[in-house]
C-alpha positions in Angstrom: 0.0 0.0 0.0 2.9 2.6 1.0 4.9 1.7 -2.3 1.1 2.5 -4.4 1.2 5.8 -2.7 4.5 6.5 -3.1 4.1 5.8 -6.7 1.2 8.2 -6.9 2.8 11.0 -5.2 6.0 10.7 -7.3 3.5 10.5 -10.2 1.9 14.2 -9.3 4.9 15.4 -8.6 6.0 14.7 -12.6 3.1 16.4 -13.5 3.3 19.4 -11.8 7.3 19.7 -12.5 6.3 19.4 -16.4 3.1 21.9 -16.1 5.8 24.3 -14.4 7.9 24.2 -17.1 5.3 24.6 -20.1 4.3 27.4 -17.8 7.8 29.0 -17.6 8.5 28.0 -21.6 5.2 29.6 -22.8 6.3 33.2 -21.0 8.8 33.2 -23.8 7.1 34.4 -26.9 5.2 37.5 -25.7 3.6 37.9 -29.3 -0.4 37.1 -29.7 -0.3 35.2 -32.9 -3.3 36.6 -35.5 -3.5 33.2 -37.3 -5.1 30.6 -36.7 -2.1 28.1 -35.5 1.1 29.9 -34.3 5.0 28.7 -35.2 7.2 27.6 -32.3 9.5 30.3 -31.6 12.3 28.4 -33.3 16.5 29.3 -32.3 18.6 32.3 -33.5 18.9 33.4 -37.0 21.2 31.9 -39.2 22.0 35.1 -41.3 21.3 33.2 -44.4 17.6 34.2 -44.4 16.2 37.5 -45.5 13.2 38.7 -43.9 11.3 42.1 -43.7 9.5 43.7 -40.6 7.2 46.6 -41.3 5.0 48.7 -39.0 2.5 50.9 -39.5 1.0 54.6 -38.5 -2.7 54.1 -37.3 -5.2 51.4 -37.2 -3.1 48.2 -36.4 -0.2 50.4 -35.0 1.0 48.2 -32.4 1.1 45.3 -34.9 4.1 44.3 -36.9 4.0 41.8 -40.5 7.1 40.0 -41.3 8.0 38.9 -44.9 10.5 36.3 -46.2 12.2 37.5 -48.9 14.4 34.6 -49.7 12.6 33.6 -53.4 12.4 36.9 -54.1 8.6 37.7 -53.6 7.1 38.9 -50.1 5.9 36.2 -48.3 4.4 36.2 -45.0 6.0 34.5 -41.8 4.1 31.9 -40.3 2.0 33.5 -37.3 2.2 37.2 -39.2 0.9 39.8 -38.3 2.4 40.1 -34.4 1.0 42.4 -32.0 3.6 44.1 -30.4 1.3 46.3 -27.6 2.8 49.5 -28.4 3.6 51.6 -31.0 6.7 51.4 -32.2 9.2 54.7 -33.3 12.1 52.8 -34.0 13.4 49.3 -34.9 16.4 47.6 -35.9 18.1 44.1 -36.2 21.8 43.4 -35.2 24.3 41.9 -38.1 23.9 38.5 -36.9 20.4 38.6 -37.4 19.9 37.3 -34.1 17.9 40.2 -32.4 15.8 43.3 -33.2 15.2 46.3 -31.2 12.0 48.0 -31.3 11.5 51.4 -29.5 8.2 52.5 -28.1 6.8 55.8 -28.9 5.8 56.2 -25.5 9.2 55.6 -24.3 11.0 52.1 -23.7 13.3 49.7 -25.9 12.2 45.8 -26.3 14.9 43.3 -27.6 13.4 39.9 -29.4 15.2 36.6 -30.6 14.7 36.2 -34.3 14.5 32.2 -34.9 15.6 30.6 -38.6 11.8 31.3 -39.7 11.6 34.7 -39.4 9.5 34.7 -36.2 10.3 37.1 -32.9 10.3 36.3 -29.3 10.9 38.8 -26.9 13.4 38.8 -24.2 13.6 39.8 -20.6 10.1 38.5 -19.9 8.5 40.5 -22.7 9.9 43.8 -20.3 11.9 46.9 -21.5 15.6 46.3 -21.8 15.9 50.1 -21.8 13.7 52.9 -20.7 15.3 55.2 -22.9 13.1 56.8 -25.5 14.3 56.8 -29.5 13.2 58.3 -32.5 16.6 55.9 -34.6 18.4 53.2 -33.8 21.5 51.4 -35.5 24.1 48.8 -34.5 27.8 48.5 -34.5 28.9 46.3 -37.4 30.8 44.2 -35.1 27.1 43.6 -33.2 28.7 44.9 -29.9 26.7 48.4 -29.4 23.6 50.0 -30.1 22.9 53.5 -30.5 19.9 55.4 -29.9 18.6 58.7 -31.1 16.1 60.8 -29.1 15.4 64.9 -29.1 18.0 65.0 -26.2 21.3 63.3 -26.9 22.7 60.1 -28.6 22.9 57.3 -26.2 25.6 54.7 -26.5 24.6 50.9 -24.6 26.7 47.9 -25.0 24.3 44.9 -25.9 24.6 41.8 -23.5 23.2 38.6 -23.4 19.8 38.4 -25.1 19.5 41.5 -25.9 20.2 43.1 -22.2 21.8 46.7 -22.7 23.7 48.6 -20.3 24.9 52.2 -21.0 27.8 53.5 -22.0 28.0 56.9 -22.8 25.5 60.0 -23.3 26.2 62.2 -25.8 24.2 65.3 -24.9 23.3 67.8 -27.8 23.1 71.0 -25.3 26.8 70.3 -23.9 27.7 70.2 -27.7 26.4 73.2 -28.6 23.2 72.2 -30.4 21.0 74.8 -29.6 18.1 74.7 -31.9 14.9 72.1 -31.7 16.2 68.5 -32.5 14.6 65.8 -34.2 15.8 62.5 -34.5 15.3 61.4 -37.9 18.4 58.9 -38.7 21.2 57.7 -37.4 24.0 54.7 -39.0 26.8 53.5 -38.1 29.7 53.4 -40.3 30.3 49.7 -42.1 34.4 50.8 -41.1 33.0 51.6 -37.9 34.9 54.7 -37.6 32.1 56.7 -36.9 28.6 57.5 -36.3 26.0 59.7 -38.2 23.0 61.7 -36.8 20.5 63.6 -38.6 19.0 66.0 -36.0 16.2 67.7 -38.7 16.8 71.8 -38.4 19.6 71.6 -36.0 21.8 70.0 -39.2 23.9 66.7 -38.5 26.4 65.3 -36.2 29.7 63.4 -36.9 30.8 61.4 -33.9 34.9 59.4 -34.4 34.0 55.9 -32.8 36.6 53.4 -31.4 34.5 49.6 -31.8 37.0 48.4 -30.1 36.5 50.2 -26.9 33.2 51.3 -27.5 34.6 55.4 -27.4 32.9 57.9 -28.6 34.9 61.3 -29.2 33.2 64.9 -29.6 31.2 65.2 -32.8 31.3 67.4 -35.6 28.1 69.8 -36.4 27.2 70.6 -39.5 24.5 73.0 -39.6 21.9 74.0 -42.4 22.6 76.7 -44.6 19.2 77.6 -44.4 17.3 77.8 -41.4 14.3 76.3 -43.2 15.9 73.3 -44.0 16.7 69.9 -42.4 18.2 66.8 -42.1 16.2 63.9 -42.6 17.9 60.6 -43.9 21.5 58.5 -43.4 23.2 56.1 -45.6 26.7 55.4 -45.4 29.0 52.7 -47.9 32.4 51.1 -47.5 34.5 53.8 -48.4 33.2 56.4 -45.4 31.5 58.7 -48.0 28.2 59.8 -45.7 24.8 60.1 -48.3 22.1 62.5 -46.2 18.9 64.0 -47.0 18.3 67.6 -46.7 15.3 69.7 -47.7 17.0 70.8 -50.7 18.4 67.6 -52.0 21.1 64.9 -50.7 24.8 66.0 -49.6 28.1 64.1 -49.8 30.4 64.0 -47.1 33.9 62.2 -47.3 35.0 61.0 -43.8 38.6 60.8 -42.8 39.0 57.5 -41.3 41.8 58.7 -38.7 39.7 61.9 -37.4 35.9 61.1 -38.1 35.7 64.8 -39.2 33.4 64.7 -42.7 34.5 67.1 -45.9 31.4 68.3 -48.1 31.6 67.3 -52.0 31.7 70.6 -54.0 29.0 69.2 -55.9 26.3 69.0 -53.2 23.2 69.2 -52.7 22.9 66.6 -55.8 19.1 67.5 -57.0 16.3 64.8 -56.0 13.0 64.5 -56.0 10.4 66.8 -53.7 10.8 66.6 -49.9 14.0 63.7 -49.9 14.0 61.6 -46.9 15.4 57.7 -46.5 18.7 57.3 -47.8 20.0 53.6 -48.1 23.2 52.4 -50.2 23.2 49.1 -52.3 24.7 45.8 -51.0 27.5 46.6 -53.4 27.9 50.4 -52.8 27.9 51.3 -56.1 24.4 53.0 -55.9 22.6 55.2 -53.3 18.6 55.6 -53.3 17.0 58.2 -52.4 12.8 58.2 -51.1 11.3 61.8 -52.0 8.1 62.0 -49.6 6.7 65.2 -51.5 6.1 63.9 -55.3 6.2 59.9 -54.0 9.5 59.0 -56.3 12.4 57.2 -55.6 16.0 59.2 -57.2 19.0 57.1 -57.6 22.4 58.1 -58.3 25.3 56.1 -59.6 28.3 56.1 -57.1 31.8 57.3 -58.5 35.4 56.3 -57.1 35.7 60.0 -55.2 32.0 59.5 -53.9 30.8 61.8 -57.1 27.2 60.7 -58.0 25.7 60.6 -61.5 21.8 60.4 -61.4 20.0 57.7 -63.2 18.1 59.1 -66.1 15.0 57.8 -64.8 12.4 58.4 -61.8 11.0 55.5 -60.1 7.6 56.0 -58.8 7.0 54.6 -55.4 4.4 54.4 -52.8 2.5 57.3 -51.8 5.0 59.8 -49.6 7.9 58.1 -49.6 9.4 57.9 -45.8 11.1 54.7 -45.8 13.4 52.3 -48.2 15.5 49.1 -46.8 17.7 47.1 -49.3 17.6 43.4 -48.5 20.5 41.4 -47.7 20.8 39.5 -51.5 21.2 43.0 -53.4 19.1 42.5 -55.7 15.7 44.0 -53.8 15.0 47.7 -52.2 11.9 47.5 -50.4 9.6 50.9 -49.8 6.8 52.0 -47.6 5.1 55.0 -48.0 3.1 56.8 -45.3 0.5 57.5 -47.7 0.1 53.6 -48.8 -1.6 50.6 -47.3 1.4 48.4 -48.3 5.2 47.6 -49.2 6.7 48.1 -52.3 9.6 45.4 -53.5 11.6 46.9 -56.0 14.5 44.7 -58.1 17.6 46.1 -58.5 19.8 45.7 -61.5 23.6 45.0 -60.5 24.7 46.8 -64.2 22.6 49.9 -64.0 21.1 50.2 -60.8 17.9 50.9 -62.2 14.6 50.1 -60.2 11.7 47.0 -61.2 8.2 47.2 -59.4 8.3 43.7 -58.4 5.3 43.3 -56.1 3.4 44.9 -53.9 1.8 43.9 -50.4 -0.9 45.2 -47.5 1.1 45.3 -44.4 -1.9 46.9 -42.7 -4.6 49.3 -42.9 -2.7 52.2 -42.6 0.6 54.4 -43.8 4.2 52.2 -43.5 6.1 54.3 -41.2 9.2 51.3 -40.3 10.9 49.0 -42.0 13.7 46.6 -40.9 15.7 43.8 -42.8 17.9 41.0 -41.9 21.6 41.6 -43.1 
């Protein structure tokens, strides 16, 4: 009789230790799936996929689609769309395509676990790794920092195990010098990593030298509009350190000593673009830089020369309504744009020889303007 009960109690002890872990494993993905069955969260990213994350401005704000990209057409990841429970302001996914960071509007940064599918998890018990606010977001090519962008300063946090941050350094734009109202439209890292790029709207641009392998920052650089009517909006930067960024008036060219991290203006610039140029992004190859012109909904592309020169492709591509933001995918062959006057994504081909654009397909990502997107590299 003792060994039966014995038996039974070791038997409801099993259970409960198995129910207590399904319980624990469950907390993991802090997504509500849409569909009507929902992926297992999967492991890290492999880097050899290429997926998409888009958000949008309204009515299903707080949701974000994801797209696989790999056959070249925009399909959607299994449990897509995720509901996020805010509204995000910034996001962005580290080189080794093993996390993104999304930024809350009302303040807050979430990291999540991308598995080999495509599909997110969040981290630190679906909590704020950060209760910094950000308007941008990039990452250190080497996958060891992340910087964030708000209306105050640039904030500097190393990034620890599953996406944990802890802060390095602030640079404040008021101890600078920056006087005038900041907005934080873009901010990149350089692929060298010797320096970082803000786009602060009407209070011009900032040029900060950056040691990756001590995580230094060194006193920026301010570049300030000519005009006090123009601003800043958009960051690209390719191999060679030249610096592509949007400004009311067109797109400047800055060539960046490697040493210093101080930036030298092209003669050339502004290069013309279409109305009201905003997201900048540089091809796989850096050999072409695009340009998104919110005002007459175009895209303007510009062949890159050896000294950073551009030469503008002969012809316009139209993209969605108000172009705000453009993402190349990780293949080269794609540029993807949202506009925040669309309903949906627009994927572009690339050609490798001319550079020229392809309407490829379009897709709904939601009910209402694109105002993110965010690719695997």
């Amino acid at each position: 009789m003792r060994n039966i009960q014995r038996r039974a109690l070791q038997l409801l002890s099993a259970i409960a230790l198995v129910a207590t872990l399904t319980a624990l494993t469950g907390c993991q993905n802090f997504f509500v799936c849409q569909k009507a069955s929902c992926p297992a969260s999967g492991s890290g990213g492999t880097g050899t996929d290429d997926f998409l994350y888009v958000t949008n401005s309204s009515t299903g704000s707080t949701y974000l689609n994801a797209y696989n990209l790999s056959a070249g057409t925009l399909v959607a990841v299994s449990g897509s769309p995720f509901n996020l429970s805010f509204i995000p302001s910034a996001l962005v996914v580290n080189p080794a395509n093993t996390l993104m960071f999304a930024a809350s509007q009302t303040g807050g940064i979430y990291a999540y676990a991308i598995s080999s599918a495509g599909v997110l998890s969040s981290q630190n018990s679906g909590s704020a790794v950060s209760v910094d606010s950000a308007g941008a977001m990039a990452v250190s090519p080497d996958g060891k920092y992340l910087f964030v962008l708000n209306t105050t300063a640039m904030d500097e946090f190393s990034i620890g195990t599953n996406g944990a941050l802890t802060l390095v350094s602030q640079s404040n734009f008021l101890a600078l010098g920056i006087t005038a109202a900041v907005t934080p439209a873009a901010i990149q890292v350089a692929p060298s990593a010797d320096f970082v790029v803000c786009a602060l709207g009407t209070a011009g641009n900032v040029f900060f030298p950056f040691n990756t392998s001590t995580g230094l920052i060194s006193a920026g650089t301010i570049n300030t509009p000519v005009l006090p009517t123009n601003g800043d909006n958009g960051v690209a930067i390719d191999s060679n350190n030249f610096a592509y960024i949007s400004q009311t008036n067109g797109l400047l060219v800055y060539s960046v000593n490697a040493s210093t991290g101080v930036p030298s203006l092209l003669a050339a610039s502004p290069y013309t673009t279409g109305s009201g140029p905003r997201p900048v992004v540089v091809n796989k190859a850096g050999t072409y830089v695009y340009v998104g012109n919110y005002g007459d909904s175009t895209i303007s592309a510009f062949k890159i020369g050896t000294s950073g020169a551009l030469t503008p492709l002969t012809s316009v591509q139209s993209g969605p309504s108000n172009v705000n933001t453009l993402a190349a995918d990780n293949t080269g062959s794609y540029l993807l744009a949202g506009g925040y006057g669309a309903t949906g994504i627009q994927l572009l081909q690339t050609s490798a020889t001319t550079g020229a654009l392809t309407s490829a397909q379009t897709a709904a990502s939601g009910t209402s303007g694109v105002t993110l997107l965010a690719v695997t590299h």
